[in-house]
C-alpha positions as CSV (number, residue, x, y, z in Angstrom):
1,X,6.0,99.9,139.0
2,X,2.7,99.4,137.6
3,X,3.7,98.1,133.6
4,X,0.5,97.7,132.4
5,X,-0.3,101.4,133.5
6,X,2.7,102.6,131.9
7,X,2.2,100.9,128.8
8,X,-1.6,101.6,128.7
9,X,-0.5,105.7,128.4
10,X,1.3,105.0,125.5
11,X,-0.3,106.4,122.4
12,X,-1.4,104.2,119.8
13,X,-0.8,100.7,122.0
14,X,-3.6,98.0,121.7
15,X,-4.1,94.7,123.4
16,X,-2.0,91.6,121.3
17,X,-4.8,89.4,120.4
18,X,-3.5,86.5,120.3
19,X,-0.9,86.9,123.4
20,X,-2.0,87.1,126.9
21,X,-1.1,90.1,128.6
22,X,0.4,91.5,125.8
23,X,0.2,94.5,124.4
24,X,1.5,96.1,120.7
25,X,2.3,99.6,119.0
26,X,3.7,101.1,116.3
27,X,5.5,104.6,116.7
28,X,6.0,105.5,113.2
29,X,5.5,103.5,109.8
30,X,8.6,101.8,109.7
31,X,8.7,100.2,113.8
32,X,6.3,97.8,115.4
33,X,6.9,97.8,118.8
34,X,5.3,94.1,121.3
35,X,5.7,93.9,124.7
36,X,4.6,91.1,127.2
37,X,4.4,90.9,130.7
38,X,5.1,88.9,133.4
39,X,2.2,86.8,135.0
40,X,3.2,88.4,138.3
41,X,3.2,91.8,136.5
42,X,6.9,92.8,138.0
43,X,9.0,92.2,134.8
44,X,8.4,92.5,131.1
45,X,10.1,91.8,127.6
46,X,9.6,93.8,124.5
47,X,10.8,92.9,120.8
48,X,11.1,95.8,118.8
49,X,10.9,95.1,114.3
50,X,12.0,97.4,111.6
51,X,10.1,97.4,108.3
52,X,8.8,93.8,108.4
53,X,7.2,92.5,111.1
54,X,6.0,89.0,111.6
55,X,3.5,88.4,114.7
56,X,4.2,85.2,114.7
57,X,7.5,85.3,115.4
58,X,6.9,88.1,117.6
59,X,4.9,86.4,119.8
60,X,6.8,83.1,120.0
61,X,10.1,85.4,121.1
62,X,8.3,86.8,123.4
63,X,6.2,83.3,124.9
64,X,9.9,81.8,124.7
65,X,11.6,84.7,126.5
66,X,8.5,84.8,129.2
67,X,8.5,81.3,130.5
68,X,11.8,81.6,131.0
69,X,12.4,85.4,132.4
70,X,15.0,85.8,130.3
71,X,17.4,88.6,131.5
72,X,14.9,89.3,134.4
73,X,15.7,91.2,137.2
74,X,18.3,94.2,138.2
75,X,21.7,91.5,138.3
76,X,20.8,90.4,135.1
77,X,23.9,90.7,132.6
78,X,24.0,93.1,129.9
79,X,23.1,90.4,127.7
80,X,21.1,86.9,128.4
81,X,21.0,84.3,125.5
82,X,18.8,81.4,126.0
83,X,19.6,78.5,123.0
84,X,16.9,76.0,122.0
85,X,14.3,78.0,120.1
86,X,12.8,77.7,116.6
87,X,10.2,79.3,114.7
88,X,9.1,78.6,111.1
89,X,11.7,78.5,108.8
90,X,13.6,80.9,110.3
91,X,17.3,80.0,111.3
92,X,17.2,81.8,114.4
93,X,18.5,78.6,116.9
94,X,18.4,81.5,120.1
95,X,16.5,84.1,121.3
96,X,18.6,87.0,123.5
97,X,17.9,89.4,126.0
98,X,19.3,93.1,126.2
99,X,19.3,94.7,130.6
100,X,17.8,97.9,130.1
101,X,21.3,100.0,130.5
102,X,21.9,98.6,127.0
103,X,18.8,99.0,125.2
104,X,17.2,102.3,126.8
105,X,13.7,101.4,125.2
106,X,12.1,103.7,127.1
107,X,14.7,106.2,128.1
108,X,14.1,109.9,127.9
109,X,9.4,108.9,128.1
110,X,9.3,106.1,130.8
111,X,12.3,105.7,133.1
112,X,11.0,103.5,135.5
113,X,9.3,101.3,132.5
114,X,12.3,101.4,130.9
115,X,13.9,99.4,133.9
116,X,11.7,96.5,134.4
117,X,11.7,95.8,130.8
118,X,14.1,93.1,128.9
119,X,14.9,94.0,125.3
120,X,14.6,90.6,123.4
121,X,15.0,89.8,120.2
122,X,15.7,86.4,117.6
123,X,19.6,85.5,117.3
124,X,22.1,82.8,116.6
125,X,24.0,81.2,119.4
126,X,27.1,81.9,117.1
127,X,26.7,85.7,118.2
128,X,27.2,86.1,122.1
129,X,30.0,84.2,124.3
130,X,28.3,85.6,127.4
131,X,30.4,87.7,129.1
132,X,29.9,90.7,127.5
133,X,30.9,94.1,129.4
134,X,28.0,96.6,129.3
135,X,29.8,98.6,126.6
136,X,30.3,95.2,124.4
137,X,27.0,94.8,124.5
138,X,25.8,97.9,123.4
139,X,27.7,98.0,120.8
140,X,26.9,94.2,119.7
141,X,23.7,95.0,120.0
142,X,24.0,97.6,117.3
143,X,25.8,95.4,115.2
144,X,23.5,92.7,114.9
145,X,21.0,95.4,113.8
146,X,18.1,93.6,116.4
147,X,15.2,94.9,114.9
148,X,15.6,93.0,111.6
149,X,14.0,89.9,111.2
150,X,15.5,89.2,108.0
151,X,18.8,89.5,108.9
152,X,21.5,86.7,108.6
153,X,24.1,85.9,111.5
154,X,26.7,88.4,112.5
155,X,29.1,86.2,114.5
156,X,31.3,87.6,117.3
157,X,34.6,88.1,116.3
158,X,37.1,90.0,117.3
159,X,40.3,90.3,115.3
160,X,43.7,92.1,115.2
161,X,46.1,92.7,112.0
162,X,48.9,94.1,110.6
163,X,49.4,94.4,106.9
164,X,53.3,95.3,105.4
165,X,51.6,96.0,102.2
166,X,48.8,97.9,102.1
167,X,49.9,99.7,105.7
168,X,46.5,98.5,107.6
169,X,46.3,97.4,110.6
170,X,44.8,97.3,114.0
171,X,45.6,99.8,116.8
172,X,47.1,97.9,120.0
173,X,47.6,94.4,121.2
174,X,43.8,93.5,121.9
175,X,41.6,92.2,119.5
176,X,38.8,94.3,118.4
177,X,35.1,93.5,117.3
178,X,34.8,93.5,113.6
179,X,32.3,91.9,110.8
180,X,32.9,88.5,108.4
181,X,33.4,90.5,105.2
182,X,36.6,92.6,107.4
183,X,38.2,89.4,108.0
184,X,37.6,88.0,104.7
185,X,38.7,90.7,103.0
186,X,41.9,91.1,105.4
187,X,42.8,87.7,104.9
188,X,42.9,88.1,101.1
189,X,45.4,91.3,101.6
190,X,48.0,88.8,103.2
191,X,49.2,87.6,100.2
192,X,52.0,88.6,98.7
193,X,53.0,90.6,102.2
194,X,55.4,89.0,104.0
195,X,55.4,89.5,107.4
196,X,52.0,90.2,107.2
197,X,49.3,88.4,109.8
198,X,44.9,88.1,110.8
199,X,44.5,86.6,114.1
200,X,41.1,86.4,115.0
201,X,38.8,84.7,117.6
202,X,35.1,83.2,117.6
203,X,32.4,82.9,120.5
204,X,34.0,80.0,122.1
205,X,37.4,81.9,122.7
206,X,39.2,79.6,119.9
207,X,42.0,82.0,118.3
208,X,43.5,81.5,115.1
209,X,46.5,83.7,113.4
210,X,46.9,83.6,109.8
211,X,50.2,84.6,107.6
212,X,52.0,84.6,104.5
213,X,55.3,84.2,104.3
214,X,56.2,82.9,100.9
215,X,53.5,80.1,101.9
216,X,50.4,80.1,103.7
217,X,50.7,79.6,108.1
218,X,47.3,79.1,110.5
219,X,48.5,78.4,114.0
220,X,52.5,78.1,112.8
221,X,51.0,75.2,110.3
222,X,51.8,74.9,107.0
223,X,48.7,75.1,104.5
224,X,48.9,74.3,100.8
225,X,46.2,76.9,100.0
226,X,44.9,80.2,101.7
227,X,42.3,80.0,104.3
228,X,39.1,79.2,102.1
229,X,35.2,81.0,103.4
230,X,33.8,77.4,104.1
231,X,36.6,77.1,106.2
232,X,35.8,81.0,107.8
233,X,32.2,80.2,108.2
234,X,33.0,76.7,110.1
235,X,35.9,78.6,112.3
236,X,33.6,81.6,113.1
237,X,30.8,78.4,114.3
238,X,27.8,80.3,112.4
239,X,25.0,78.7,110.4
């Protein structure tokens, strides 16, 4: 696969001037699309942004993900996270890569592009616990909303409930990916339902189950007062 053929026939696509072998585009107002290649020319990476689009950033993501080929290669997993990287005052502490069966950059125009190409963007450790099934990561992926730079963290979680009360709840024994404001507001709702419950887990597989029961229960421990959103933020691990 010859990339920088490929990405040369793309319309509108000029040389980054101040990335080597790297190339940029925009395919309608809103999207800039950067891409950069490998030195060896048999892998690239490719950070898409959505109405604000900082080249600096740009570039460092894709200088970081380069020198270390993130998600390179066909084995790869659906998604890569490499920790350590910082840029500005951004809080981004990560920068992750999407295999091309998750992000499809090029799918429908360029298949063969499309599958020597890693789909990085700027993250937060807080968001990935790496063993993400392709489907999990497509549809993390989307909920991270990857093309925003602005964006805050969205932490993995994953969360089941039941609710006596208000007669929500969770389909099934497994815990599902949700968002903070979910189990925030979920957690609220427990009061005043007895035999009510949240369990939810973070990136690093710690599980908590909150009820009410008259008084307040995390883990079968008694608490004088309900689970605070200091104390969310610090379980979920986010910045």
């Amino acid at each position: 696969m010859d990339i920088e053929n490929a990405v040369a026939e793309i319309r509108n696509v000029e040389e980054d001037p101040g990335l080597p072998m790297a190339w940029r585009w925009s395919p309608m107002s809103r999207f800039m699309f950067s891409l950069a290649m490998d030195a060896d020319g048999g892998w690239a990476y490719q950070m898409n942004s959505l109405d604000v689009h900082d080249e600096g950033l740009t570039r460092a993501v894709l200088e970081f993900a380069r020198q270390r080929r993130l998600g390179r290669g066909l084995g790869a997993r659906p998604l890569t996270i490499a920790t350590g990287f910082s840029y500005g005052t951004y809080r981004f502490d990560s920068v992750a890569a999407a295999s091309p069966p998750v992000h499809g950059y090029h799918h429908g125009r360029n298949e063969a592009l499309n599958e020597v190409v890693s789909a990085v963007f700027p993250a937060y450790q807080c968001e990935f616990r790496g063993d993400e099934s392709p489907e999990e990561a497509v549809l993390r992926k989307r909920m991270l909303r990857s093309t925003i730079i602005s964006r805050p963290p969205v932490p993995y979680l994953r969360m089941r409930y039941d609710n006596t009360r208000t007669k929500g709840g969770s389909v099934g024994p497994s815990r599902g990916f949700t968002t903070h404001d979910v189990l925030l507001r979920e957690l609220v709702l427990l009061e005043g339902a007895p035999g009510s419950f949240v369990e939810f887990e973070n990136a690093l597989g710690e599980v908590w189950k909150v009820e009410w029961n008259g008084s307040w229960l995390v883990n079968d421990t008694l608490q004088d007062a309900p689970p605070s959103e200091s104390w969310v933020a610090s379980a979920l691990g986010c910045p």
